[in-house]
Every structure is written in structure tokens, then in C-alpha cells.
N, CA and C of each residue as an Amber inpcrd file, in Angstrom:
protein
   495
  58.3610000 -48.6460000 -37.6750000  58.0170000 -47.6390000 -38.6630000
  58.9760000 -46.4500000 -38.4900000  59.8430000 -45.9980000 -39.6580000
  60.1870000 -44.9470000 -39.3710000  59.9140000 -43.7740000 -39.1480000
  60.4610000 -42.2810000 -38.5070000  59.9430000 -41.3360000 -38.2320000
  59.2240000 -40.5570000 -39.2250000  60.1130000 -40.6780000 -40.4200000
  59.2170000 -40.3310000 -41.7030000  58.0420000 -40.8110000 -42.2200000
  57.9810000 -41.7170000 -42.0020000  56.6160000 -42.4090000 -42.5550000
  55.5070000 -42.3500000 -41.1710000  55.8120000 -42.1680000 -40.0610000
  54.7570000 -41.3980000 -38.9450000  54.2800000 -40.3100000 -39.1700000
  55.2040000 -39.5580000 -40.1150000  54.9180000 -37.7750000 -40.1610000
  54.0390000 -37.9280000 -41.7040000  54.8730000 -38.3600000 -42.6930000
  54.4640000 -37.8980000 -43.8610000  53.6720000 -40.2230000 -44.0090000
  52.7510000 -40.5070000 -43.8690000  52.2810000 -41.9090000 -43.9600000
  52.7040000 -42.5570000 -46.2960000  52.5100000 -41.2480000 -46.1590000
  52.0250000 -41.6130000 -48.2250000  53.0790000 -40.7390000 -48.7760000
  54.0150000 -40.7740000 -48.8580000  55.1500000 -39.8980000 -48.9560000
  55.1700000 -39.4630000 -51.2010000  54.5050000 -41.1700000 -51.6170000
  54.5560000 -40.4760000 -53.1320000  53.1490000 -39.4330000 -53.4570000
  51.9840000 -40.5870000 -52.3690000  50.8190000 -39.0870000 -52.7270000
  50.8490000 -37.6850000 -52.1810000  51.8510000 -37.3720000 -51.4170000
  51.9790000 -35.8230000 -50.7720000  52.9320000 -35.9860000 -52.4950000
  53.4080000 -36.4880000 -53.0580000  54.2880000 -35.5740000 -53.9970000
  53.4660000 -35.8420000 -55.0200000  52.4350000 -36.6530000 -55.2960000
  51.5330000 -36.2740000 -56.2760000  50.6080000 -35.1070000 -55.7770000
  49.8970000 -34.8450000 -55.0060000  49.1320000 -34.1210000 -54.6770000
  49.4040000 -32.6390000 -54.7970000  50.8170000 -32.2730000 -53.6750000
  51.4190000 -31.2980000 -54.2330000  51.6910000 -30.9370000 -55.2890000
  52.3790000 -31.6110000 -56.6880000  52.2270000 -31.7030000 -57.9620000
  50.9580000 -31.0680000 -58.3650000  49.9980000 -31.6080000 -58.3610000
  48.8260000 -31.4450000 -58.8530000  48.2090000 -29.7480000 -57.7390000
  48.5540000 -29.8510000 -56.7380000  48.3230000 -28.5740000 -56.4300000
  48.8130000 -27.2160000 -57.2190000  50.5850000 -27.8270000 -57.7220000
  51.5420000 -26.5690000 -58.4410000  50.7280000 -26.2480000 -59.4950000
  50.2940000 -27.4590000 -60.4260000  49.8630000 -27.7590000 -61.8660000
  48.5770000 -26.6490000 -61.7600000  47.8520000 -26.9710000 -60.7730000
  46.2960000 -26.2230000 -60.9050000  46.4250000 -24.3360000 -60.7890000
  47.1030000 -24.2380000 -59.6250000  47.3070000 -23.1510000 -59.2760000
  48.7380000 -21.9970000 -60.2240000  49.1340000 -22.9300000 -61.2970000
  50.6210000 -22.2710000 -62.2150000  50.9820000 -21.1890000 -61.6700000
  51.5030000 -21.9020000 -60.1410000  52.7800000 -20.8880000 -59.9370000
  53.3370000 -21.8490000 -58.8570000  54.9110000 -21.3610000 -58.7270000
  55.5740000 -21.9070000 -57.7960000  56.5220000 -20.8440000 -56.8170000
  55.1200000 -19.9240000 -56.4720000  55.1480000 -19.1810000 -55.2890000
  55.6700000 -19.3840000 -53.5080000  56.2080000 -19.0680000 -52.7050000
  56.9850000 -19.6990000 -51.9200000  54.8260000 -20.2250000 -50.9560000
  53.9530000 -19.1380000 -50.9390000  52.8740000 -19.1050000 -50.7760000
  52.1000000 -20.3180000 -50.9040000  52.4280000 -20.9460000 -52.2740000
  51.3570000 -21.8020000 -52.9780000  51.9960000 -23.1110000 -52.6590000
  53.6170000 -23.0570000 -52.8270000  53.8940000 -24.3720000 -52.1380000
  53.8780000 -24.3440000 -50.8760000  53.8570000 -23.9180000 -50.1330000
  53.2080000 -24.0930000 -48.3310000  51.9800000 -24.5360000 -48.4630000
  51.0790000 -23.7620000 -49.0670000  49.3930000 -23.9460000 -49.4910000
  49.5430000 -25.8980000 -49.9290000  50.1750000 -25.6860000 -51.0610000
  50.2330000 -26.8240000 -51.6470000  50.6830000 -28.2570000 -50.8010000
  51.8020000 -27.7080000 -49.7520000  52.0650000 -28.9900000 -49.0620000
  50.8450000 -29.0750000 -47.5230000  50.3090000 -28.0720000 -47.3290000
  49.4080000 -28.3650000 -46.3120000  48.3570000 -29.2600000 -47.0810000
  47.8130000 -28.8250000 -47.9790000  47.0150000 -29.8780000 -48.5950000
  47.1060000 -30.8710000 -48.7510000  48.2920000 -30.9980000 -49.3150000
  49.0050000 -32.8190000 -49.6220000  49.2060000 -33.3890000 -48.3570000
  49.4120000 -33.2490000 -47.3410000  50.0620000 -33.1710000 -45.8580000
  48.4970000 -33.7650000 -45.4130000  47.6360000 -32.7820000 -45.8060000
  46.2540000 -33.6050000 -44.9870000  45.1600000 -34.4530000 -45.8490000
  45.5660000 -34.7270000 -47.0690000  45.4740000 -35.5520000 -48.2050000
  45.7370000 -36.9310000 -47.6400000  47.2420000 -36.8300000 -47.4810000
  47.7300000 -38.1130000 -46.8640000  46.7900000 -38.8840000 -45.3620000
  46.9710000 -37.5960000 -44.6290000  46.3570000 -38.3870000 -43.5760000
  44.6380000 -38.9330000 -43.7810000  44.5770000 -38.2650000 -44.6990000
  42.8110000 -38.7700000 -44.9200000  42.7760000 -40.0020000 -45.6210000
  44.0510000 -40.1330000 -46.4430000  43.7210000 -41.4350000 -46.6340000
  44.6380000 -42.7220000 -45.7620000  45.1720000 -41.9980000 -44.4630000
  45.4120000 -42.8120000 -43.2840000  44.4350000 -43.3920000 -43.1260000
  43.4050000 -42.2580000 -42.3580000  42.0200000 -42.7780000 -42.3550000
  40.9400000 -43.4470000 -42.7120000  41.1670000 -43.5900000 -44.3910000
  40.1490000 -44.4990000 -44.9640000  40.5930000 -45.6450000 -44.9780000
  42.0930000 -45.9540000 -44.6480000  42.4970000 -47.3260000 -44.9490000
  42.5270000 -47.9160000 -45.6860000  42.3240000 -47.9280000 -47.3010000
  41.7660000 -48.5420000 -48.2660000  42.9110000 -50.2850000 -48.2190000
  42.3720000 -50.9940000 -48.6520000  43.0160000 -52.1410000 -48.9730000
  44.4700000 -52.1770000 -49.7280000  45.2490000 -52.9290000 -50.0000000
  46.6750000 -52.7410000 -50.7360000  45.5210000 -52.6180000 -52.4470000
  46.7130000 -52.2990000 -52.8490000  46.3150000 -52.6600000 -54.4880000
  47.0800000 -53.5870000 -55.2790000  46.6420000 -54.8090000 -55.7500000
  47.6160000 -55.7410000 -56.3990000  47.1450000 -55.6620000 -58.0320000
  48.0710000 -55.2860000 -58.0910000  48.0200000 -55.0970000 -59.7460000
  48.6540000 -56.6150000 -60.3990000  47.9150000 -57.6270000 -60.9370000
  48.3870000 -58.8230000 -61.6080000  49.1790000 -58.6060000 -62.6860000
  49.0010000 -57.5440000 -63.8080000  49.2120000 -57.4930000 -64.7270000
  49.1090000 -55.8510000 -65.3110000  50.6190000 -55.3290000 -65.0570000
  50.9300000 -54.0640000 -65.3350000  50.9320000 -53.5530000 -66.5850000
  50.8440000 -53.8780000 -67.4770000  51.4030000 -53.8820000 -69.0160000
  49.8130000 -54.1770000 -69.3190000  48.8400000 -55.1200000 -68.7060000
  47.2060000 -54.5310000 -69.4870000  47.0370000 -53.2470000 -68.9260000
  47.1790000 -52.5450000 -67.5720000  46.7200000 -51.3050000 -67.7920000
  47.1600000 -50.0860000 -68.3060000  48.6440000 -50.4560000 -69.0620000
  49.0950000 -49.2740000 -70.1080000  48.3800000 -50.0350000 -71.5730000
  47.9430000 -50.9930000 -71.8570000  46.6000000 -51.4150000 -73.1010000
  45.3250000 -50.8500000 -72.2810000  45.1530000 -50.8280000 -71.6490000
  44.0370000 -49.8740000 -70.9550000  43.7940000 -48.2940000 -71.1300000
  44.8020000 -47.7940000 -70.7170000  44.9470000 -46.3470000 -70.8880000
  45.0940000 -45.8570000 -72.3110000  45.2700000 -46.9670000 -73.0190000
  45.6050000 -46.2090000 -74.5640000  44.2520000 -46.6420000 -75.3100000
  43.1540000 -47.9590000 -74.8670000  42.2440000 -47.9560000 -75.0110000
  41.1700000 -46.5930000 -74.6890000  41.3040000 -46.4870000 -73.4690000
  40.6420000 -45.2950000 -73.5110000  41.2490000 -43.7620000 -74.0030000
  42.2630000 -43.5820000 -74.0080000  42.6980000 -42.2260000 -74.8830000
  41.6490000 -42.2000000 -76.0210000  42.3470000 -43.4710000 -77.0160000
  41.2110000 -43.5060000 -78.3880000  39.5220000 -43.4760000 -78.0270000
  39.3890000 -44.2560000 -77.0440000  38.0190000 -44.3460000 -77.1780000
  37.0330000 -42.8890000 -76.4460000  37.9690000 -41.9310000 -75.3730000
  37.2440000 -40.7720000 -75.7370000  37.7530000 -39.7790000 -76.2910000
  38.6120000 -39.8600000 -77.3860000  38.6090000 -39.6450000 -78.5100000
  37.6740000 -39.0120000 -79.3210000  37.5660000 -40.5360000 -80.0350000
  36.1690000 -40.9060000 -80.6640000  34.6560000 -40.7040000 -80.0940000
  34.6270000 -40.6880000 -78.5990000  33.6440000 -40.4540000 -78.4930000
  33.4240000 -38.7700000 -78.1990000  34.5690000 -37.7530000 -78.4050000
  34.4900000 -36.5080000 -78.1380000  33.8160000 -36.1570000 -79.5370000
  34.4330000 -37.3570000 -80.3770000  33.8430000 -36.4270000 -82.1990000
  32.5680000 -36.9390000 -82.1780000  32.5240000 -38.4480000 -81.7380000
  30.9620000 -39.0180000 -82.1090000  29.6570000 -37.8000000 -81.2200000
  30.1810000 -37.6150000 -80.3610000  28.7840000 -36.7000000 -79.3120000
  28.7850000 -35.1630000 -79.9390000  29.6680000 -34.8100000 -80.7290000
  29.9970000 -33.4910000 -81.7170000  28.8750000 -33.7590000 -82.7260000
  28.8810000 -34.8490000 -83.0920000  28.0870000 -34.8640000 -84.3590000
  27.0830000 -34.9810000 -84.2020000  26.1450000 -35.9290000 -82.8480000
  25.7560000 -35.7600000 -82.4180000  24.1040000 -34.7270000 -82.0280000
  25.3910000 -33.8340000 -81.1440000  24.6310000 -32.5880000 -80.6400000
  24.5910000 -32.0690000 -82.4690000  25.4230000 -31.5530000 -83.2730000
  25.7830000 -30.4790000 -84.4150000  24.8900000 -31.4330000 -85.6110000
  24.6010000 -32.7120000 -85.0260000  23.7740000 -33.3710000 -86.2390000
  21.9800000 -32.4150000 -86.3310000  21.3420000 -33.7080000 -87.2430000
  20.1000000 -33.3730000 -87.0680000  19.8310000 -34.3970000 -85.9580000
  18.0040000 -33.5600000 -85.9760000  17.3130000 -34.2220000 -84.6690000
  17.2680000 -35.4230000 -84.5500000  17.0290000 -36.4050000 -85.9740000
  16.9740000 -37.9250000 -85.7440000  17.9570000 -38.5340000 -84.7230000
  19.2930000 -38.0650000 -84.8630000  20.5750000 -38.5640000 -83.9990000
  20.4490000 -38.7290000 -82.7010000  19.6270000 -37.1850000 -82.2680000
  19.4300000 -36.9640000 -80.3560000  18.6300000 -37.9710000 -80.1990000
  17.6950000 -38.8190000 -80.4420000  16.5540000 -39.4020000 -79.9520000
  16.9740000 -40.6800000 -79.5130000  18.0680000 -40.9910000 -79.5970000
  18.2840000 -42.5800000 -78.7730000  19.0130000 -42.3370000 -77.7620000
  19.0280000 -41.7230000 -77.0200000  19.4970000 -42.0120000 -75.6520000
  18.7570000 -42.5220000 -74.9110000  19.6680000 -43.2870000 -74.0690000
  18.1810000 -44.0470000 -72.9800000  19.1420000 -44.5110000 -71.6930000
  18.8480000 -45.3770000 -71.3930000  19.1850000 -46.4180000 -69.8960000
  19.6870000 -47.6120000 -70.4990000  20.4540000 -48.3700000 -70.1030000
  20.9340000 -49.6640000 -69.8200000  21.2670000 -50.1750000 -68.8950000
  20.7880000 -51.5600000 -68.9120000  21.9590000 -52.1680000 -67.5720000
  22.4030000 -53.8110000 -68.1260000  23.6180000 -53.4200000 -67.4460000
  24.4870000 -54.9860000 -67.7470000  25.3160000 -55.7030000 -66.6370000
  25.1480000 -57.0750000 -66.6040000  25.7350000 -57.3740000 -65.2410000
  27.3340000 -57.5490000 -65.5020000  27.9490000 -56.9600000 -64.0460000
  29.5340000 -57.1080000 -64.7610000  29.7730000 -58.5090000 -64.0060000
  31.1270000 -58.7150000 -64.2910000  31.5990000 -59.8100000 -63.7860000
  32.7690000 -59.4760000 -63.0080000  33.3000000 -57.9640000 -62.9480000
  34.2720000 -57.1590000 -62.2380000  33.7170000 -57.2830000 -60.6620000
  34.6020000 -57.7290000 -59.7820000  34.5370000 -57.7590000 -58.6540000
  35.3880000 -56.4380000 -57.8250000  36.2680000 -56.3050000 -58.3250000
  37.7990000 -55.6500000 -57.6350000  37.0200000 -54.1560000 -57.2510000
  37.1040000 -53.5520000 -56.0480000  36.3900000 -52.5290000 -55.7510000
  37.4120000 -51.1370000 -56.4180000  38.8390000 -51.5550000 -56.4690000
  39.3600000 -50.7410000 -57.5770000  39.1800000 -51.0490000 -59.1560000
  38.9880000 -51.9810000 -59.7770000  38.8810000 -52.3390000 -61.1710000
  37.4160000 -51.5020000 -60.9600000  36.2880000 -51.5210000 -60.2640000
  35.0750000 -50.9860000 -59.7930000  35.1400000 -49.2290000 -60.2000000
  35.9660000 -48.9890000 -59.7540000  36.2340000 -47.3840000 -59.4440000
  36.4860000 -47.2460000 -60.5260000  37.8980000 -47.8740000 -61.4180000
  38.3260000 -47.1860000 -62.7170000  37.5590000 -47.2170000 -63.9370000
  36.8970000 -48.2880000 -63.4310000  35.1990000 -48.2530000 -64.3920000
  34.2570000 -47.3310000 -64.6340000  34.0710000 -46.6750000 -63.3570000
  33.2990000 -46.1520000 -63.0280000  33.8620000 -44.6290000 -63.8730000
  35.2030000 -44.3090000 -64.0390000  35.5350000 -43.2240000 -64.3630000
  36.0380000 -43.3340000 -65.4330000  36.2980000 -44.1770000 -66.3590000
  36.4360000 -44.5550000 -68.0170000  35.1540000 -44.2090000 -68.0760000
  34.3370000 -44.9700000 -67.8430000  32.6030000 -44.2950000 -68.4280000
  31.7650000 -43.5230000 -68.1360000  32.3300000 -42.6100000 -66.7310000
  31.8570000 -40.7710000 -66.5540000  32.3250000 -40.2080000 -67.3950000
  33.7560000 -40.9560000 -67.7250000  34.8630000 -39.3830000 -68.6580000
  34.4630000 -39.5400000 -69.8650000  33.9900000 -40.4670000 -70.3450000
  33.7030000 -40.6090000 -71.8390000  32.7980000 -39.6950000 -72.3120000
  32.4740000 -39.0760000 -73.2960000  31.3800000 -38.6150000 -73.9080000
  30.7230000 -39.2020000 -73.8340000  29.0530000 -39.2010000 -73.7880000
  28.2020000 -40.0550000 -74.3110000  27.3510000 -41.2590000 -73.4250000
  28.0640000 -41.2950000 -72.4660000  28.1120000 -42.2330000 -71.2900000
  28.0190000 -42.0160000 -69.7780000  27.2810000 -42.6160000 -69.1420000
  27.5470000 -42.0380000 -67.7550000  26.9490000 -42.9880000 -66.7900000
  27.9100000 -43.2430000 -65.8830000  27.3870000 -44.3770000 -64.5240000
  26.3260000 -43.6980000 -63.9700000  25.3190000 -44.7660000 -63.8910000
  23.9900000 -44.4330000 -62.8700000  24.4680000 -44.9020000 -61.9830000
  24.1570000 -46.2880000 -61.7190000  24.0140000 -47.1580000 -60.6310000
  24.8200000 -48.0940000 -60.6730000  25.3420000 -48.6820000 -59.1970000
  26.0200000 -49.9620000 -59.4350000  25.1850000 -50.4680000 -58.4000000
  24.5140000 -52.1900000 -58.4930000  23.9180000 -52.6060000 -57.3930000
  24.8470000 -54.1080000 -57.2820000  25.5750000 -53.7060000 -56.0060000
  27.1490000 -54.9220000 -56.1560000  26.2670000 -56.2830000 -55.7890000
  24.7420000 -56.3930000 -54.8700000  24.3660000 -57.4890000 -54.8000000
  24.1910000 -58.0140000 -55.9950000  23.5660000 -57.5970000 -57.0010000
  23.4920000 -58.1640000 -58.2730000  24.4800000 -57.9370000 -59.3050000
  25.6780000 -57.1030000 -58.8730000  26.3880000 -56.8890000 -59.4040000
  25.5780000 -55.9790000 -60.7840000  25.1830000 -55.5680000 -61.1790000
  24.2230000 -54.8140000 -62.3540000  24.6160000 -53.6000000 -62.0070000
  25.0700000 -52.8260000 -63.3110000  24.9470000 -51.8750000 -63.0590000
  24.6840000 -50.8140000 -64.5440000  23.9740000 -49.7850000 -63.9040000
  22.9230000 -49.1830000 -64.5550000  23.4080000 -47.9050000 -65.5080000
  23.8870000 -47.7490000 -66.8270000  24.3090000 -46.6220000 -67.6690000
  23.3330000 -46.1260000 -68.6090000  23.5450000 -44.5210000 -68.7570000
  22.7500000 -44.0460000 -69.2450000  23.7390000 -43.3380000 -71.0350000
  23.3300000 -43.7120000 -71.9100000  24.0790000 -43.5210000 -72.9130000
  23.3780000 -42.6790000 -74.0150000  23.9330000 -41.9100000 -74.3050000
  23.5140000 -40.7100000 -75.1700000  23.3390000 -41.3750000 -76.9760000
  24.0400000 -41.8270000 -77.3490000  23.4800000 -42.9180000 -79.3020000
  23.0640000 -44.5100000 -78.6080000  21.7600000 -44.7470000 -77.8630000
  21.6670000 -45.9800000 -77.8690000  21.0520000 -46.7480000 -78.7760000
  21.6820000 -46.8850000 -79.8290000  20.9800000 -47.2620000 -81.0320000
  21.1620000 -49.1590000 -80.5740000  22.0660000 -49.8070000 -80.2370000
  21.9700000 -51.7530000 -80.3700000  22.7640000 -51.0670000 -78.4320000
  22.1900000 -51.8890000 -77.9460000  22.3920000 -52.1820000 -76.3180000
  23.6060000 -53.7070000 -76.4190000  22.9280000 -54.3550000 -77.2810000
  23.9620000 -55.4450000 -77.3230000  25.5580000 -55.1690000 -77.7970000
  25.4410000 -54.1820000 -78.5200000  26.7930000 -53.5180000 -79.0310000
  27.6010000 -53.0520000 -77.6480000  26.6070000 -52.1870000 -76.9100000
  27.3860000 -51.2210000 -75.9930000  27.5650000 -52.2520000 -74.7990000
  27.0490000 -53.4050000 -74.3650000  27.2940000 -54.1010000 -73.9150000
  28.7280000 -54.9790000 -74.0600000  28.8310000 -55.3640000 -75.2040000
  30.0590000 -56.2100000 -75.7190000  31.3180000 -54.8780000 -75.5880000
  30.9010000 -53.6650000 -75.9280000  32.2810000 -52.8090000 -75.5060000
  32.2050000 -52.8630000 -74.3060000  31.8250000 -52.6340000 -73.4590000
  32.1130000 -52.3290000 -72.0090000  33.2590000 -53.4320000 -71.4820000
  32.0660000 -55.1400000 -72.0110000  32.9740000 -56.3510000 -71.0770000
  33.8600000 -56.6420000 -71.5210000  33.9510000 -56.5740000 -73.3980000
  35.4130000 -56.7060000 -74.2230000  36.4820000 -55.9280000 -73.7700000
  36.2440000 -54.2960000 -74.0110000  37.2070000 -53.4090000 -74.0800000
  37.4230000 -53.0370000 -72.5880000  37.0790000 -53.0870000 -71.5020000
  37.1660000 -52.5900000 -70.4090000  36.7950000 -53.2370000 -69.3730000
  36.0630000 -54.1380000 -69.0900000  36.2500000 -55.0700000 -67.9760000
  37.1420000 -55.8150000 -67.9760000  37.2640000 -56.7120000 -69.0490000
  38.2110000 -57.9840000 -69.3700000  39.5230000 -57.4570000 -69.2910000
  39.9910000 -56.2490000 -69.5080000  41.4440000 -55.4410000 -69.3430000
  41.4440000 -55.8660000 -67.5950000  40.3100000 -54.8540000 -67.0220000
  40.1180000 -54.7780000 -65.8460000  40.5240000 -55.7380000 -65.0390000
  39.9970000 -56.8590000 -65.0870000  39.9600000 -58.3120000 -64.2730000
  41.1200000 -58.9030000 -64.3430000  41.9640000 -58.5360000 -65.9930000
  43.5230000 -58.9040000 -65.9410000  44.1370000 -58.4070000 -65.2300000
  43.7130000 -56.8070000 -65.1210000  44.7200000 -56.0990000 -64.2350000
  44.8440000 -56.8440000 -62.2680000  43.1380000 -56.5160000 -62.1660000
  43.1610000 -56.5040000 -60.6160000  42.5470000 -57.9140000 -60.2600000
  42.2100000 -58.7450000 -60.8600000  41.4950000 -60.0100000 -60.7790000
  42.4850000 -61.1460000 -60.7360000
């Protein structure tokens, strides 16, 4: 192992991190980048520590059809939950619970799931129970469950499983 990669282990996430430190804080103060690389600096080593598994991406080109899936789709769901809330009362009254079993195994395809359908309007991960694989969303227009079902495994698992499956 070289000496660099002993010191700095994640050498592109200290330069994302830092990045994202400049971005938050808009300035590029001699201050904020010191600030900024101590952070990234112990960023890295924390995720020395967690060790996470490699990531094998099968299929690079579904998760840029992925990312543009979801652009549009919270989108749409920024105007649909507008109308929504700004509608009348009939509209608010279907929210409820669901659950659907996935067929996503990948504990990263898992994660990016998990945060396509926090970030969305309208939507939000309860539960995942990986023994049964089921997992539990709470959705703000649940008017057909079978609908919101078929988006999830159409539009976003099945990407998913290409990618990391």
C-alpha cells in the first residue's frame, strides 16, 4: 500500500467531501478549507472503519436511466403534493400505509431506495423487514396501492437490480 493511501485511505471521498464542505459553507477561505479538509480527512477514516463491501455496479448506463427517472419523478411529485396540500379537503384524506415485498437484495440498491422514496414528495420509508424482505411506506395520495406498487418495482427496483444485481 502506498504512503498515500495509509494517510489519505479514500482519496476521491476527501475530494468529494471537501467539495461539499466548500459548496455548504460558500467560501474558499484559507479557514474553511483547513475546516473543510479536517472533515473530509476524518470522513475518510470513518469510513475505514465501517468497511463497507466493494460496490459492483453491473450496469452503469441503468443508473444514469435511474437518475433521470427520478429527477422527473420528484418533479412531478413536488407539483402533485402542491396540489395536494393547496387542493380541497377531499385530496388530503388518502394517505395511509403500505407494504410491498421487494425482490431487491443489494444492501446498496437497498439504500438508494430507501432515498429515491424519502426524497420524493409524498412518500416516505417506514420500515424495511430484510427477513421478509417487506417493506413498509407511508404515502400521502393513496388512492390504488396496486398502482404505487407497480411504480416502485417497475420504475425503481428493476433499474436497481440491473444496476447492483
Amino acid at each position: 500500500m502506498s504512503l498515500l493511501r495509509r494517510i489519505l485511505p479514500h482519496p476521491l471521498l476527501f475530494l468529494a467531501l471537501l467539495a461539499m464542505w466548500l459548496l455548504l459553507m460558500q467560501s474558499l477561505s484559507p479557514g474553511q478549507l483547513l475546516l473543510g479538509s479536517l472533515v473530509a480527512f476524518g470522513g475518510c477514516w470513518v469510513m475505514v472503519a465501517l468497511d463497507p463491501p466493494p460496490v459492483r455496479m453491473r450496469r452503469p448506463q441503468a443508473a444514469i436511466r435511474l437518475a433521470g427517472r427520478v429527477f422527473v419523478d420528484v418533479f412531478r411529485s413536488n407539483v402533485a403534493v402542491g396540489r395536494i396540500i393547496l387542493g380541497d379537503a377531499e385530496r388530503r384524506t388518502h394517505s395511509g400505509f403500505m407494504s410491498l415485498r421487494l425482490d431487491l437484495t443489494s444492501s446498496y440498491g437497498l439504500a438508494i431506495l430507501a432515498v429515491v422514496l424519502t426524497c420524493t414528495p409524498g412518500t416516505q420509508w417506514v420500515h424495511y423487514d430484510p427477513a421478509r424482505r417487506v417493506l413498509m411506506l407511508h404515502v400521502l395520495d393513496l388512492v390504488d396501492e396496486k398502482e404505487w406498487v407497480r411504480i416502485i418495482k417497475q420504475r425503481y427496483e428493476a433499474l436497481l437490480m440491473e444496476i447492483f444485481e
